[in-house]
C-alpha positions in Angstrom: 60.3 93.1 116.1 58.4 93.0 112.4 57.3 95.9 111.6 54.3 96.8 110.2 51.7 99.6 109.4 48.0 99.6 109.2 44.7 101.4 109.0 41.0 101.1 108.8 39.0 98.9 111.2 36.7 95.8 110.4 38.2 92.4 109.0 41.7 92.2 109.4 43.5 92.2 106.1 46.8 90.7 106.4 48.9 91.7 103.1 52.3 90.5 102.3 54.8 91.8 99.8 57.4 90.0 97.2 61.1 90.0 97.1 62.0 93.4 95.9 59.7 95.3 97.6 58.0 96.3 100.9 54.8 97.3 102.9 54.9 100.6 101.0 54.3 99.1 97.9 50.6 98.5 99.6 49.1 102.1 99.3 46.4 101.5 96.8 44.5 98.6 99.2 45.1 100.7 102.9 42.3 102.4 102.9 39.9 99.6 101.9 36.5 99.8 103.7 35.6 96.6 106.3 38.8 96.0 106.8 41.9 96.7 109.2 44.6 96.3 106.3 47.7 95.3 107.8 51.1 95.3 105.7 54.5 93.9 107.3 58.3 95.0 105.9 59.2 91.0 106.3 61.8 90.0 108.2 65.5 92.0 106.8 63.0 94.6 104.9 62.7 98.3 105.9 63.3 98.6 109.9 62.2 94.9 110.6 64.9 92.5 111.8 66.2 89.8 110.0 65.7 86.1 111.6 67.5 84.3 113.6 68.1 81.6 110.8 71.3 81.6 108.2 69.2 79.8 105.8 65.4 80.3 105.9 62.4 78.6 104.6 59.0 80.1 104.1 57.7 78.6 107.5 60.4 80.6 109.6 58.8 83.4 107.8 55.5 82.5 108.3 56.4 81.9 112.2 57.5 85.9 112.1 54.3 86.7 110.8 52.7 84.7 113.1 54.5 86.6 116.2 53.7 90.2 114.4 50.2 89.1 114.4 50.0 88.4 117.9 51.9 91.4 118.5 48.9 93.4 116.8 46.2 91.6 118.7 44.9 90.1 115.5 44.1 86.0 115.6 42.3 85.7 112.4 43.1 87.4 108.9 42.4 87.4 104.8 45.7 86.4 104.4 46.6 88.0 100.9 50.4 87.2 99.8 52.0 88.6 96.0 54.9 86.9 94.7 57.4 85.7 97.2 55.3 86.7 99.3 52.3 84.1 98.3 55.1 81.2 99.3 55.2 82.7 102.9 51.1 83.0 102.8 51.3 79.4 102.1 53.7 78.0 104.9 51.7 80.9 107.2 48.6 78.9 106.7 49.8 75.4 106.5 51.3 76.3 109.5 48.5 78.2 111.5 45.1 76.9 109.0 42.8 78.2 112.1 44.4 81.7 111.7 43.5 82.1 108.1 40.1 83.2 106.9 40.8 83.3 103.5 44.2 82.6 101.2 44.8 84.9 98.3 47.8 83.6 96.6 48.4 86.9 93.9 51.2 86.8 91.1 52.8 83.8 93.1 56.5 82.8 92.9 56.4 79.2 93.5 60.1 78.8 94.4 62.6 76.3 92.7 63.0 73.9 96.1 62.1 71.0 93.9 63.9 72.0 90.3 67.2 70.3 89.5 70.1 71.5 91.5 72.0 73.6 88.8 68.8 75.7 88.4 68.3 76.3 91.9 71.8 77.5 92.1 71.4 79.8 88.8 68.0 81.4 90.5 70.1 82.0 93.2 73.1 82.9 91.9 71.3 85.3 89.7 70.1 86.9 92.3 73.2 87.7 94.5 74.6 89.6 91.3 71.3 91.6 90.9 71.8 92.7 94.2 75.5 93.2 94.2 74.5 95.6 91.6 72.6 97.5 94.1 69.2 98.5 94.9 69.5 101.7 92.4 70.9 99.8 89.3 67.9 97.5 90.2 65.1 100.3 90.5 66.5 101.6 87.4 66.6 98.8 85.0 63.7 96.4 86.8 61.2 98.0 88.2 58.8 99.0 85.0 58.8 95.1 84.3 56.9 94.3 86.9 54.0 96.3 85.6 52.2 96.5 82.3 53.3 97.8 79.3 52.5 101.7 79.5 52.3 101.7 83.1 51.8 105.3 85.3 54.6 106.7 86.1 54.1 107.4 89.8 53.5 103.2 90.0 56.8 103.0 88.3 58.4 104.9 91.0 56.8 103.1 93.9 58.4 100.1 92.6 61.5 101.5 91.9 61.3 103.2 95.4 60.8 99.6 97.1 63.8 98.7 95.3 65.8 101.3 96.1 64.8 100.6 100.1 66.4 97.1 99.7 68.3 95.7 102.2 70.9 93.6 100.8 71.1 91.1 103.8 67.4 90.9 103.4 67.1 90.5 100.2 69.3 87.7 99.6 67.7 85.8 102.7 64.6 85.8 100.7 66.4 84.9 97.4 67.7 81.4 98.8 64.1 81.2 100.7 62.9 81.6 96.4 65.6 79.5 95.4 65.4 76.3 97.7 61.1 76.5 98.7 58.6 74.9 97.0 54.8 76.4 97.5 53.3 73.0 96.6 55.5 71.8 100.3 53.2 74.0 102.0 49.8 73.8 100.0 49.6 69.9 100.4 49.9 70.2 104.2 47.2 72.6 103.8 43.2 71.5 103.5 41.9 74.7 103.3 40.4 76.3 100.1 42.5 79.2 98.7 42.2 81.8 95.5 44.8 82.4 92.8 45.4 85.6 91.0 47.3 87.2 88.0 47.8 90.0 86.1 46.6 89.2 82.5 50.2 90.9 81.3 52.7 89.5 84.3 55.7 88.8 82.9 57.6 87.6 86.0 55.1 85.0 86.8 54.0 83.9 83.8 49.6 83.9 83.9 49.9 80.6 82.5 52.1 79.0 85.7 50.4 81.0 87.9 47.1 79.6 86.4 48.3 75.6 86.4 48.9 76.2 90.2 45.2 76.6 90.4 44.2 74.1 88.4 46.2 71.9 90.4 44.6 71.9 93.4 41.3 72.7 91.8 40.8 76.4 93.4 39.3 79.6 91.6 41.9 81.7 89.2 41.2 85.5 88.8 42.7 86.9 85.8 43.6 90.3 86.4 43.1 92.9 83.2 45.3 95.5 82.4 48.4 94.7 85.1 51.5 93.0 84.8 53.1 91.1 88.4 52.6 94.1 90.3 48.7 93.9 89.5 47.8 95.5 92.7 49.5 98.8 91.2 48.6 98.3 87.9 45.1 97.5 88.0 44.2 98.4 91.4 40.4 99.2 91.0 39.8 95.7 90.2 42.3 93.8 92.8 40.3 96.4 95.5 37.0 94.9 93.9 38.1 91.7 94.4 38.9 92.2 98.0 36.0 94.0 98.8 34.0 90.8 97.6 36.2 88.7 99.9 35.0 90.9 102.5 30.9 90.4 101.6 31.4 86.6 101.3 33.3 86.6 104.8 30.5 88.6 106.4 27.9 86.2 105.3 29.6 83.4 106.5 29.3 85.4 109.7 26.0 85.9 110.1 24.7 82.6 109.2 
């Protein structure tokens, strides 16, 4: 079963990490007010199985979610995925649209399902040497570019910790989900309005990218200040801020 952990009462707050890291990574937003955050270790991360699949796309993850949700007695979330993790959000609520109350799609990878074939098999083949190099090698040489320039230290080491936790199984499971998905597969099945965020300084998904994905479906883009892809460590006052609002808005759709 997909495990999870999760705290506070109020909205439920679905959140959903990216390739090389895990519902750890989440400490800054668990104790939001008005909400019952929710984080999942996604299928062949931390303790949770991996799926039943050889070769996965985002929907067979967004199925998991779907069962880990039920599991937890939630029907209805804010539905907030970051990087790999905002191609699941995607398939999740193309999939299950009366299950999401609001998309956040933060830092997202938009996968390579639709590049030309010898750059889908360099993002994946790039990735199985990363990890044949092992999680340590990683957390040592990656993990402070996925934050700012200058970033803290201890958000440094949560990212390298992440790393470090990698399964490889798991890992590369998600690496051919990157490498042969497409998020705009799952967005135009999907009629529902949605968010877009980046850190200002993310050098993984480039702001720009990140930013055209908005604009192609005509939905709000939040710069993020100070923070590179990890902008939920780097800048986590304002990502909070931002979910807090959600939070406001969601309630006053409620009681009109």
């Amino acid at each position: 079963m997909t495990g999870y952990r999760e705290q506070g009462s109020g909205i439920p707050l679905m959140l959903l990490h990216g390739i090389s890291s895990g519902a750890a990574s989440w400490h800054k937003q668990m104790v939001l007010d008005g909400f019952r955050v929710l984080a999942w270790d996604m299928p062949g991360y931390g303790e949770s199985p991996m799926l039943a699949v050889e070769r996965t796309n985002a929907g067979d993850y967004a199925d998991a979610l779907a069962a880990m949700l039920d599991r937890a007695g939630v029907w209805q979330a804010v539905l907030v995925g970051h990087s790999l993790g905002a191609l699941v959000a995607s398939a999740f609520a193309a999939k299950f649209p009366d299950r999401v109350i609001h998309l956040v799609l933060a830092d997202a990878a938009q996968g390579y399902g639709n590049a030309a074939p010898a750059q889908r098999e360099q993002v994946w083949r790039s990735r199985e040497q990363q990890m044949a190099l092992g999680g340590e090698i990683l957390a040592q040489t990656r993990a402070a570019k996925l934050l700012r320039p200058g970033a803290r230290e201890d958000d440094i080491a949560t990212v390298a910790s992440g790393m470090r936790a990698l399964r490889p199984e798991g890992y590369l499971a998600a690496a051919w989900m990157l490498a042969h998905d497409d998020i705009h597969t799952w967005l135009k099945r999907y009629s529902g309005t949605f968010e877009v965020w980046c850190g200002e300084q993310d050098a993984i998904t480039q702001p720009e990218l990140v930013q055209g994905l908005a604009l192609r479906y005509g939905m709000p883009f939040i710069a993020i200040p100070q923070a590179g892809h990890a902008s939920y460590l780097d800048n986590d006052a304002f990502f909070n801020q931002q979910l807090l609002r959600i939070n406001e808005e969601v309630r006053d759709e409620c009681t009109h």
